[in-house]
N, C-alpha and C positions, 0 to 999 in steps of 0.2 A: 215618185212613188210615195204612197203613205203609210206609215207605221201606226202598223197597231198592235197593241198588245192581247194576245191569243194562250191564254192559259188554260188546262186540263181542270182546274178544280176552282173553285171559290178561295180555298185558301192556299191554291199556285203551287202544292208541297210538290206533288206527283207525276208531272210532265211540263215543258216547255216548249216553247217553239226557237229556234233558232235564236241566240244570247237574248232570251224572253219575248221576245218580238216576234209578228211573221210578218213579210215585208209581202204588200199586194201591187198588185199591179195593176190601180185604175188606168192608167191609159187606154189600153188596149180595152179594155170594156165600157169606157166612157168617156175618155180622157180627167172628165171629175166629178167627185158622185154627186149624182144630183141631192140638190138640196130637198124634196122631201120622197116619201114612198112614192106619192102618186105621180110626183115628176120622173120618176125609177121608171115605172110602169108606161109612162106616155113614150119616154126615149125606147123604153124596149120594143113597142108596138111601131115605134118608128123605123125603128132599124130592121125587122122582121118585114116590114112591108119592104124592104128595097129585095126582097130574095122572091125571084118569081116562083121557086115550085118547094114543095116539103123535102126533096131531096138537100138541096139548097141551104135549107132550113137546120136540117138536123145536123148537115157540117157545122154549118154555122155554132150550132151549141157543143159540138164537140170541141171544135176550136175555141167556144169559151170554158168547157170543162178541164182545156188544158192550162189555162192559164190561171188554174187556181191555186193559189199557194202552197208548197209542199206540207204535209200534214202530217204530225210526230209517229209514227207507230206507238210511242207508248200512251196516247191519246186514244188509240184504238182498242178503248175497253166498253164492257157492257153499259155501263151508264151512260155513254153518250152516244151505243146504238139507238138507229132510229129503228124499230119493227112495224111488220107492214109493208116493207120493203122487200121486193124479190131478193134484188142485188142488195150488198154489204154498205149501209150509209152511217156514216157518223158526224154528230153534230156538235159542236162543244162552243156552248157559250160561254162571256166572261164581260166586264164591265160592269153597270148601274142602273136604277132606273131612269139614269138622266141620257145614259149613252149606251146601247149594248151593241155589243158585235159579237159575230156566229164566224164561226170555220167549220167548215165539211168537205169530207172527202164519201168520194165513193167506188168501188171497182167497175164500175160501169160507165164508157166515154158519154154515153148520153145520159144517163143521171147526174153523172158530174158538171155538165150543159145546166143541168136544169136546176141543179143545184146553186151557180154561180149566178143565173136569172133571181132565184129568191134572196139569196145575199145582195145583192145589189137593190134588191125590194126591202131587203127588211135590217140587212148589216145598219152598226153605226148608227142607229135611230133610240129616240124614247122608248120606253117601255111600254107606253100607252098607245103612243103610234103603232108601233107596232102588231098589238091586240087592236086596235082598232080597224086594221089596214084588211082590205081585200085583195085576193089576187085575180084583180080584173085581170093582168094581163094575158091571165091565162085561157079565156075567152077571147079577148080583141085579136091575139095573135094568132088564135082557131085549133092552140096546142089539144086541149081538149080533145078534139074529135081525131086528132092524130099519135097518141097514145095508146099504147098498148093497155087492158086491165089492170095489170100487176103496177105497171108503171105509174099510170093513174092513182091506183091506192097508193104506193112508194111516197108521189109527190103529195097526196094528201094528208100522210101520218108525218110527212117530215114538217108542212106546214103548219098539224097541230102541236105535233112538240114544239116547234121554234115557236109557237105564241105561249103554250104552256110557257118554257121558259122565259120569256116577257110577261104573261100574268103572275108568276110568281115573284119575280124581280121587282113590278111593281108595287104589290102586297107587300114584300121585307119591306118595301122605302116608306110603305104608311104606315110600319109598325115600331 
């Protein structure tokens, strides 16, 4: 299991996760993260193809939205709501622009799926990679056309926050 550190603020006053840590559980979603985004994205299109139908599919992200790390309620304030989102998403970044990592929770089993897809895309990386990165995978695995509206907008406002918060992280580190 690998530890990382998941704080509520930049300067850590106001919530913690578990004695400051949340402990993740790449195994089960990769056994190790890939080393870059778009290696993220190639394994996720992999593993989506071994499921013949969308029913298949959607277990599939339910069972990874269960295995995302438990996520503080007192993390669960308005600055780190995602809006845009039908369902309740929250996203709380913390790290550098050399290394950022994301935790998100959401009351919805298959946003929380779809949630644990883009932290595995985008957790853990540069801040530049990260603004840089596209979610191919979101086409190659044909999620797209299998998404509901709201859903679709959901997953597109939480992707522009999570780069907002990498384009700004980047910016502090050049200033």
């Amino acid at each position: 299991m690998a530890r990382a550190g998941a704080y509520c603020s930049r300067d850590r006053s106001d919530c913690r996760f578990a004695n400051g840590f949340a402990v993740r559980d790449n195994a089960a979603m990769n056994e190790a993260a890939s080393p870059s985004a778009d290696q993220a994205q190639q394994d996720i299109a992999e593993e989506f193809a071994l499921f013949g139908d969308w029913s298949e599919r959607y277990q599939y992200l339910i069972d990874l939205g269960r295995q995302l790390p438990p996520f503080p309620e007192a993390c669960k304030i308005e600055a780190y709501r995602v809006h845009g989102c039908q369902s309740m998403v929250w996203l709380v970044p913390s790290g550098n622009a050399d290394r950022m990592h994301f935790e998100a929770t959401s009351d919805s089993a298959i946003v929380s799926g779809l949630l644990a897809l883009l932290l595995r895309v985008y957790s853990d990386r540069p801040a530049r990679e990260i603004s840089a990165t596209e979610p191919q995978f979101i086409s190659s695995i044909g999620l797209a056309k299998h998404l509901s509206p709201t859903r679709s907008n959901g997953l597109a406002a939480t992707l522009a926050k999570l780069k907002a918060y990498a384009a700004a992280t980047a910016q502090e580190h050049l200033e």
